[in-house]
Backbone as a ProteinNet text record, in pm:
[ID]
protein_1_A
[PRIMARY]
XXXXXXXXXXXXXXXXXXXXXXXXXXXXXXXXXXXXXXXXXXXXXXXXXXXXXXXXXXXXXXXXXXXXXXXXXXXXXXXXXXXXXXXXXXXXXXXXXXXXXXXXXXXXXXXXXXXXXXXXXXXXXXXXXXXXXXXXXXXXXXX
[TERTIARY]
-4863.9	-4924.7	-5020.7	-4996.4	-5102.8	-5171.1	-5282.7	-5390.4	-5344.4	-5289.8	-5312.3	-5121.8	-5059.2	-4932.5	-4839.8	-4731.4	-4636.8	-4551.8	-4537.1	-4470.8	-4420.9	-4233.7	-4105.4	-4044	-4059.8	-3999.7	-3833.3	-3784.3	-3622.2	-3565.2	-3626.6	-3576.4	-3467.6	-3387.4	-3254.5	-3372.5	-3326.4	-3364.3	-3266.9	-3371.4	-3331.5	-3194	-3147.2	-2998.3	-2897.7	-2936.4	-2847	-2796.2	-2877.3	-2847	-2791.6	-2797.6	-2720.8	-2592.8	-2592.7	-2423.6	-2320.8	-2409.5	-2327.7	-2244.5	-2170.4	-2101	-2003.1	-1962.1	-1804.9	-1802.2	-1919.6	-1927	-1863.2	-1865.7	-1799.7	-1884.5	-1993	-2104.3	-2121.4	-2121.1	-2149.2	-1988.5	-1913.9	-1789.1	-1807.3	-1817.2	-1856	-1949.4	-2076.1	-2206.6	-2151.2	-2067.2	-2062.5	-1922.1	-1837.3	-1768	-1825.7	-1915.9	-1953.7	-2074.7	-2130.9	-2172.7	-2057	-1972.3	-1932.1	-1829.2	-1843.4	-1756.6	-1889.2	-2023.3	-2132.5	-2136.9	-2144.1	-2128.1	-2221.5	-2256.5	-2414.6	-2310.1	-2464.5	-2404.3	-2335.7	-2341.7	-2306.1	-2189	-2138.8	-1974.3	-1905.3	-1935	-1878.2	-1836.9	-1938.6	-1886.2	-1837.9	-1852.2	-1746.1	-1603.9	-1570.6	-1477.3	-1418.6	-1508.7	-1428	-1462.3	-1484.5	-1483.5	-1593.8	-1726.2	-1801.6	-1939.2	-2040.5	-2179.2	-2263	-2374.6	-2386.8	-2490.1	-2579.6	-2606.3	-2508.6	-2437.8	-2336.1	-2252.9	-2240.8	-2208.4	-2357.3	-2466.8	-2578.6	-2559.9	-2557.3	-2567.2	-2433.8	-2344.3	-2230.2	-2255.5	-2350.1	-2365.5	-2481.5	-2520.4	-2610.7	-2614.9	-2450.7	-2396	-2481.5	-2527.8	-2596.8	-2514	-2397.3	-2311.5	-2180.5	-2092.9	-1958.6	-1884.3	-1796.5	-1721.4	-1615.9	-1632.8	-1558.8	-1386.8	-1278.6	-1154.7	-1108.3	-1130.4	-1036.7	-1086.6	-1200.1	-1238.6	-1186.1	-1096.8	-1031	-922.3	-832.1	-782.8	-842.9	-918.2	-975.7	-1061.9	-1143.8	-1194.7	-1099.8	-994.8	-920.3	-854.5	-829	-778.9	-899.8	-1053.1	-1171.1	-1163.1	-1160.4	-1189.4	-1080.5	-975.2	-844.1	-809.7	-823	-807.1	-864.2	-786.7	-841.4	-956.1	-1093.1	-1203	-1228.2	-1063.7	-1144.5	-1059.7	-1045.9	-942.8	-804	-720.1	-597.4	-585.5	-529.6	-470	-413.9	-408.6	-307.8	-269.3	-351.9	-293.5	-244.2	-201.1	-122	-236.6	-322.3	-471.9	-546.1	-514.2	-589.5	-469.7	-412.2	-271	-255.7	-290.3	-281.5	-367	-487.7	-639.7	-631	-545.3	-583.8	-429	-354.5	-239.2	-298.1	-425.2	-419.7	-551.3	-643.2	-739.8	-668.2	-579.1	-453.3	-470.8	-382.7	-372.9	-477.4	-552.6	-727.7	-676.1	-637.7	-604.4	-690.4	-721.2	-797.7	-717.1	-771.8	-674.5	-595.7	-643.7	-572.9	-455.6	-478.7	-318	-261.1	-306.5	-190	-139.9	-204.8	-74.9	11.4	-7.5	74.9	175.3	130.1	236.6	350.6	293.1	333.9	441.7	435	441.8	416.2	327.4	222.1	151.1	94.3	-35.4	-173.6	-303.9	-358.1	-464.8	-480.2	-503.1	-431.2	-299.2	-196.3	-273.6	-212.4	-284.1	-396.6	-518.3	-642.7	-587.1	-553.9	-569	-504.3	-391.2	-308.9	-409.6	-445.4	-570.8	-713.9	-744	-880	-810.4	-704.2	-663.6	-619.7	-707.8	-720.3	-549.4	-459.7	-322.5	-191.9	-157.1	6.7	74.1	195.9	278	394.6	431.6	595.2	681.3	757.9	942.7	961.5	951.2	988.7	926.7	776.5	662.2	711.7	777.1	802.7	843.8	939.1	1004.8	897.1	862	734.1	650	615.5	477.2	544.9	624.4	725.3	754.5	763	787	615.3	597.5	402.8	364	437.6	371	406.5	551.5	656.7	570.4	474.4	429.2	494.5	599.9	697.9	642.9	700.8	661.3	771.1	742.6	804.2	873.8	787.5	886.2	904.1
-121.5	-199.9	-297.7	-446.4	-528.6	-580.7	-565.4	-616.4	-573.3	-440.9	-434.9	-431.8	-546.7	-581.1	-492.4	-400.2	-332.6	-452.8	-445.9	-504	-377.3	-487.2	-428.6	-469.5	-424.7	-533.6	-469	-605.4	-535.4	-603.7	-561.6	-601.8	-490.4	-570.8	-428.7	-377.2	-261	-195	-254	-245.4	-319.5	-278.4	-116.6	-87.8	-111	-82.6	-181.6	-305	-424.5	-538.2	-564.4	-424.1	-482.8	-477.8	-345.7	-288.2	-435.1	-505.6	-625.1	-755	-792.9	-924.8	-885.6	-979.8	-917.2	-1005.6	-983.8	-1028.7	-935.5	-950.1	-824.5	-744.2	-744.6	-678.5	-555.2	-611.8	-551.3	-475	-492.4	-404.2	-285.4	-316.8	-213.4	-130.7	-165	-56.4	31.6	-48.7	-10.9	110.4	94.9	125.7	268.4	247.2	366.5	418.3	404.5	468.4	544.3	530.8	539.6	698.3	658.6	774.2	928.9	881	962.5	969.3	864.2	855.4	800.3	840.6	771.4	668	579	447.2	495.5	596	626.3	675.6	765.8	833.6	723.1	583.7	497.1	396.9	407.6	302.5	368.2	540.6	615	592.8	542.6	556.6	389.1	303.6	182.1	115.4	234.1	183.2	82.2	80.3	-1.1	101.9	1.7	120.3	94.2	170.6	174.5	27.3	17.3	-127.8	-268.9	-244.3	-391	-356.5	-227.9	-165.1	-229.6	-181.4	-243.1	-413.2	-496.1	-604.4	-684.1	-642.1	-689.5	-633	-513	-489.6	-587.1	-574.4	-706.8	-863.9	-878.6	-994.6	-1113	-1045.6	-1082.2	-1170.5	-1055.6	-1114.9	-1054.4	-1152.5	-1129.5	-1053.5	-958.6	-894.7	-955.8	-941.1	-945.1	-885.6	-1020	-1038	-870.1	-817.9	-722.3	-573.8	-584.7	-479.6	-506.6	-602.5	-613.9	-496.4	-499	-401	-258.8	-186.1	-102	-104.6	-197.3	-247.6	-258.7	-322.9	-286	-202.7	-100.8	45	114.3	111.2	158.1	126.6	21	-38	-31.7	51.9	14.6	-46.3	-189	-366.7	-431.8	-568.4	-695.5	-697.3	-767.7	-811.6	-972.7	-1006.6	-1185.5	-1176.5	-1301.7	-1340.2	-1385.3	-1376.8	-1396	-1527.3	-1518.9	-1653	-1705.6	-1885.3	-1944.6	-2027.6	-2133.5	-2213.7	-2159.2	-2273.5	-2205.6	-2151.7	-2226.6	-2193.7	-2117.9	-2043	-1928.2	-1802.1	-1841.7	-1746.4	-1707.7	-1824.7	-1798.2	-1715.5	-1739.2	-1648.5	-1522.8	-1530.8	-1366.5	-1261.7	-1363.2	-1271.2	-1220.9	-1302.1	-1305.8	-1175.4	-1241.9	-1096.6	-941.5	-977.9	-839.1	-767.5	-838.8	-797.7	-804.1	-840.9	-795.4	-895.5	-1050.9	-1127.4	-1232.6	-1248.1	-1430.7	-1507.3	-1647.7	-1725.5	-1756.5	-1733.2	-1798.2	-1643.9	-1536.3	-1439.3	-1460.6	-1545.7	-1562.8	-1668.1	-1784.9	-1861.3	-1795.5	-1712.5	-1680.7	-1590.8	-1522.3	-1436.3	-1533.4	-1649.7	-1743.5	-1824.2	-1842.6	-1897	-2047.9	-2113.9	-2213.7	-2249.2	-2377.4	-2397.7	-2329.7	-2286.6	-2271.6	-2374.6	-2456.5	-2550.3	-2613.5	-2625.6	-2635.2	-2513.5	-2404.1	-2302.2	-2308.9	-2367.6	-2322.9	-2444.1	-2578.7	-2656.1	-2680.4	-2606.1	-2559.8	-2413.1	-2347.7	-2254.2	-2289.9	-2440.6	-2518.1	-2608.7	-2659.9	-2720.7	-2850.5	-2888.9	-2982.4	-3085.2	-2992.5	-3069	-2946.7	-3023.8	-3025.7	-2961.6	-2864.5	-2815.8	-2918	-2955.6	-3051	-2963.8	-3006.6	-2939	-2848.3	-2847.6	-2799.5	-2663.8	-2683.6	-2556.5	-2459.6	-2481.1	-2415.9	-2290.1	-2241.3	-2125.5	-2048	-2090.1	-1984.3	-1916.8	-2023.2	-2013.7	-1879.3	-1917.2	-1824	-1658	-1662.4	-1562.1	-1528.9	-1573.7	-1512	-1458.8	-1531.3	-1461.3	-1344.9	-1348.9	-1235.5	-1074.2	-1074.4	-1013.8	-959.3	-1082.3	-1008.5	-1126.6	-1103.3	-1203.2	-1300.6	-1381.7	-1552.8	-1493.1	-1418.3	-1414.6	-1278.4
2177.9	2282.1	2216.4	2259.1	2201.5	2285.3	2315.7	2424	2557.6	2579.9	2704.1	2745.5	2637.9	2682.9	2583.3	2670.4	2576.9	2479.5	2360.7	2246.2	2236	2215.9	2142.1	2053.6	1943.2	1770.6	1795.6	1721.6	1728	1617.4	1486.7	1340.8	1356.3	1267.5	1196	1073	1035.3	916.9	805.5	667.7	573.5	512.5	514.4	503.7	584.8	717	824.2	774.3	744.1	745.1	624.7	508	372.2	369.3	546	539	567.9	635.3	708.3	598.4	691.5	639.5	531	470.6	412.7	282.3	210.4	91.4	-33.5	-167.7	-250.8	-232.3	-272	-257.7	-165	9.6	74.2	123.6	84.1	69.2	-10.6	-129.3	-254.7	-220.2	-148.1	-58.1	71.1	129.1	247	232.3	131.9	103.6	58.5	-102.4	-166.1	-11	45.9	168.8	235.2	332.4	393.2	348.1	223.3	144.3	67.5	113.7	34.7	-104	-165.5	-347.3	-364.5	-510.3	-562	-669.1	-687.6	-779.5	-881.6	-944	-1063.2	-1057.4	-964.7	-943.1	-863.5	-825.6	-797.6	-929.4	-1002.2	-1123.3	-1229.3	-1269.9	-1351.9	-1259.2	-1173.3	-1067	-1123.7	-1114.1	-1161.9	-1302.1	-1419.7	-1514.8	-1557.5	-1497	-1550.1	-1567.9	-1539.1	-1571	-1476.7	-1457.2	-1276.1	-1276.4	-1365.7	-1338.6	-1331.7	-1383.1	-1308.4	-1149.6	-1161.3	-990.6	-877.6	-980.6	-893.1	-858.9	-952.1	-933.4	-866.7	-887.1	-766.7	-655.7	-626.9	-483.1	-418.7	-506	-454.9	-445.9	-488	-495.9	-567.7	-728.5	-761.3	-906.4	-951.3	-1009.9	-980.7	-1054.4	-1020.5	-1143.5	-1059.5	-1191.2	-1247.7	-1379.1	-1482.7	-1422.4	-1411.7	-1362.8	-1416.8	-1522.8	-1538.6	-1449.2	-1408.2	-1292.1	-1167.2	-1146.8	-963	-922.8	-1000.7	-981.6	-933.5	-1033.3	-990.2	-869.2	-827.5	-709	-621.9	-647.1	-479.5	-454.4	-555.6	-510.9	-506.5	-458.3	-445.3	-298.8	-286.5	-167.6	-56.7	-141.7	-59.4	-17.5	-49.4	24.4	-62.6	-70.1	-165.5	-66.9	-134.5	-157.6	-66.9	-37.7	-53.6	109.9	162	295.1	252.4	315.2	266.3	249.8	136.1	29.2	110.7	123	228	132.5	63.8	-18.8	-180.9	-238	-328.3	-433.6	-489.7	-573.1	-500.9	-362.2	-374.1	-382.4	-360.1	-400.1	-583.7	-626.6	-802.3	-823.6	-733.2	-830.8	-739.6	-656.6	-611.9	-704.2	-738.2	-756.3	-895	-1005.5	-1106.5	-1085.9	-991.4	-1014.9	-960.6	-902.2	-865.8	-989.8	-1058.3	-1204.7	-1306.1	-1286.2	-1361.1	-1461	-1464.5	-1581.7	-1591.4	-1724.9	-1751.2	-1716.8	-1718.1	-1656.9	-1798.6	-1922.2	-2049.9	-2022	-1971.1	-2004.8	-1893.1	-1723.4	-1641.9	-1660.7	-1738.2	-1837	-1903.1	-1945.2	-2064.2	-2012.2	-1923.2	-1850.1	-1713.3	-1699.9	-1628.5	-1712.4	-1831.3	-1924.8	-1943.4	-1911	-1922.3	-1986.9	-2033.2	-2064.4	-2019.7	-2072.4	-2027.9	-1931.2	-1974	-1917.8	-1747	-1783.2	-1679.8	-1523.6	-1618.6	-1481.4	-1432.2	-1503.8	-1444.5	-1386.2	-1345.6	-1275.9	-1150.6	-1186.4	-1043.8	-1008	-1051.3	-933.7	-916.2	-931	-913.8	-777.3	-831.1	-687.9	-736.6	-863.2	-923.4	-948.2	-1009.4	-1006.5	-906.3	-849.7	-806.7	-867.1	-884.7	-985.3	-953.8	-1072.2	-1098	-1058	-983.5	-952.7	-1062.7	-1151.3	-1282.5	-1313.8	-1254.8	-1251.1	-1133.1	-1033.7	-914.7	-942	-1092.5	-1103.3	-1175.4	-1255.7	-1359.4	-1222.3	-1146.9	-1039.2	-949.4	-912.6	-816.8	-867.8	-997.7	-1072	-1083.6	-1111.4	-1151.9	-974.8	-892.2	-750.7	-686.4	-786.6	-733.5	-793.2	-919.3	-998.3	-1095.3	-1144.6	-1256.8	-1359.4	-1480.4	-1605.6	-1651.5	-1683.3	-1706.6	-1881	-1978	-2106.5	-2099.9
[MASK]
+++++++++++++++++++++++++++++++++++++++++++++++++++++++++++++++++++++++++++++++++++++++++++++++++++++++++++++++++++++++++++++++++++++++++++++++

């Protein structure tokens, strides 16, 4: 009561509001919540160490491409919204497979260069690129 007049605060609590929104982060929390795991049997779980588990939960940094995999069989679901165009289709098929972009060239069989620019957006693939690309989406390998 303030002066006489009833006051009603209606903040969320500070874990409430971390559970929210659909960042990596708050997937990975809401996730290791939801299941009762401490930071540490979550990141012996995906191969890293519990301070970088900390800091992607806090969407503070991003993991290292070869931890996706394990993250989306954690999470039981990719991480991002579904791929529509073709450069978000490259980078999700490639963090599928936990790959740099210099080995999904190579498994594409490409330049490296070439690929990062068809998954920046940056160039077009030539008629010619259509079969490697196709094969890299299928999740089989070009050599």
């Amino acid at each position: 009561m303030l002066a006489g007049i009833p006051v009603t605060l209606r903040a969320k609590k500070p874990e409430v509001r971390a559970l929210e929104g659909d960042t990596l982060g708050t997937q990975l929390r809401r996730r290791r919540r939801n299941l009762n795991l401490r930071r540490i049997d979550v990141a012996l779980l995906l191969g890293c160490d519990e301070k970088s588990l900390m800091w992607w939960e806090r969407d503070m940094r991003e993991p290292l491409v070869s931890f996706y995999p394990a993250i989306i069989l954690f999470l039981e679901r990719e991480p991002w919204p579904e791929a529509m165009t073709l450069p978000e289709q490259l980078k999700a098929e490639r963090r599928r497979r936990g790959l740099t972009i210099e080995d999904a060239a190579r498994v594409a069989g490409v330049d490296e260069g070439t690929y990062g620019r068809w998954e920046s957006g940056a160039w077009k693939p030539q008629p010619q690129s259509i079969k490697p690309i196709e094969t890299f989406l299928s999740g089989a390998s070009t050599s």
